[in-house]
C-alpha positions, 0 to 999 in steps of 0.5 A: 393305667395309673387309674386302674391301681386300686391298692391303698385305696377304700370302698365304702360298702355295707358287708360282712366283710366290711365289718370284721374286725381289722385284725381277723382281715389281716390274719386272714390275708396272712393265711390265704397268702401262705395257703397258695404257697402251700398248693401245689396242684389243681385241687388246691388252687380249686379251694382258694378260687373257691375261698376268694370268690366267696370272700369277693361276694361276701364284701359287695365290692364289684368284681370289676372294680376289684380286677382293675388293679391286675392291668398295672402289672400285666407286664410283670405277669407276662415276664413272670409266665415267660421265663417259667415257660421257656426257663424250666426243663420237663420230661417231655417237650411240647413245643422246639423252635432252635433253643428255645422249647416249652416242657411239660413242667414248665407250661404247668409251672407258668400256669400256675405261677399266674394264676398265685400272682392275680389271687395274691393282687386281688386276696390282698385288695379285698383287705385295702378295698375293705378296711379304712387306713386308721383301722388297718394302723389299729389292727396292725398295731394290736396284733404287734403289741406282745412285740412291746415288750421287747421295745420293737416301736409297734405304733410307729411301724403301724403308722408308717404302713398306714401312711404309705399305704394311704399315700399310695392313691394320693401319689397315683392322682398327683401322677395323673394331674402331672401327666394332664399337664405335661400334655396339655404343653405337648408331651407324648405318653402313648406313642414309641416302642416300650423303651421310649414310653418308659424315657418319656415317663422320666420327667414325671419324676421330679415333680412327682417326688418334690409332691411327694416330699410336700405332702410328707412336709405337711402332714408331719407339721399337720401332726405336730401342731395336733401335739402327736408323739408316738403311741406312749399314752395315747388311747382309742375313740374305738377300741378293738373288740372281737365279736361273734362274726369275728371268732366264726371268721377265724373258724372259717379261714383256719378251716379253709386252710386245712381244707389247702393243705389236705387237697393241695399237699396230701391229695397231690402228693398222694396222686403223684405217688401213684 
């Protein structure tokens, strides 16, 4: 499972996708997540399937490689459909075993619960898996930047995501090499209920976080030897700068997320009404 988290981590690709400019993939990462909270019926969630699968062909990531990342939260997406399923009272009753029972409007909020937590998994992979760290920290730095005037340390911020979101799949193989080695000398990992998997995970920690504060240990004197500090001063190798495929990106997505709000709001309220 610590394999199959793809978050953080980078494909290389020749696509369109790969060569939007960072700020357009985070905006529209934005968009898309606020639009599947705009939907609220079949039609909505019709768009956004539409929209992703679209963006997923367009960027030459396999579609398998990018699905990889729904087995690590498989439990909390089962957690997530249970308690929408038995938790919410409906008109009518589908299903009665003593005094648990699953509505009408409960089977329905679960659905689509599920179905908004993996677009929100993947839609939020296409940006990592598409995006190198550096131009996610310039991206993020330059949509940031009227905050300077008020004194908000945009660079720092930036850096700070971009380092722990580069973290994240240096951790997830040091987790992998401590495991290796925990049952090489005889640990067990796989067998017992899920309370006994999670005890055994225990011993993990401690060499994980002194890894973990041994890597920030030496990126920090890695930085400091390369005089860094802080934005003030500092220029790009490659600045930002839109181009004709970006402002047509920003076309699509704001059209898409009308299309969101005419079917997944408008339409469904209209249909309810009736």
């Amino acid at each position: 499972m610590i394999r199959d988290i793809t978050l953080g981590q980078y494909y290389p690709a020749k696509s369109l996708i790969h060569q939007l400019d960072p700020r357009v993939k985070l905006v529209t990462t934005m968009i898309y997540v606020i639009s599947l909270f705009v939907a609220k019926g079949a039609l909505g969630y019709a768009v956004a399937t539409v929209f992703l699968v679209m963006v997923i062909r367009m960027s030459k990531v396999p579609f398998g490689y990018m699905t990889k990342g729904l087995k690590a939260i498989i439990m909390l997406l089962m957690i997530t459909v249970i308690f929408n399923l038995f938790l919410i009272d409906g008109h009518i009753v589908l299903w009665r075993f003593g005094f648990l029972r699953i509505t009408d409007k409960g089977l329905k909020t679960a659905v689509f619960m599920a179905i908004r937590l993996v677009y929100l998994i993947i839609g939020s992979s296409v940006m990592t898996l598409t995006t190198t760290p550096n131009d996610l920290t310039d991206g993020l730095e330059k949509l940031l930047g009227p905050l300077k005037k008020i004194h908000v340390p945009v660079h720092e911020i930036s850096m700070m995501m971009s380092i722990a979101l580069r973290f994240i799949p240096i951790l997830l193989e040091e987790t992998d090499k401590i495991m290796k080695a925990q049952i090489a000398r005889g640990a067990d990992f796989e067998s017992g209920n899920l309370i006994q998997k999670a005890k055994a995970m225990v011993p993990l920690l401690v060499p994980l976080f002194i890894s973990a504060f041994r890597r920030a240990n030496d990126l920090a004197m890695a930085m400091e030897a390369r005089c860094y500090h802080g934005g003030n001063g500092r220029t790009k190798m490659k600045p930002l700068h839109y181009e004709s495929r970006d402002k047509m990106a920003y076309g699509v997505v704001w059209g898409y997320l009308i299309l969101m709000i005419f079917f997944g709001r408008v339409i469904y309220n209209y249909i309810s009404f009736i």
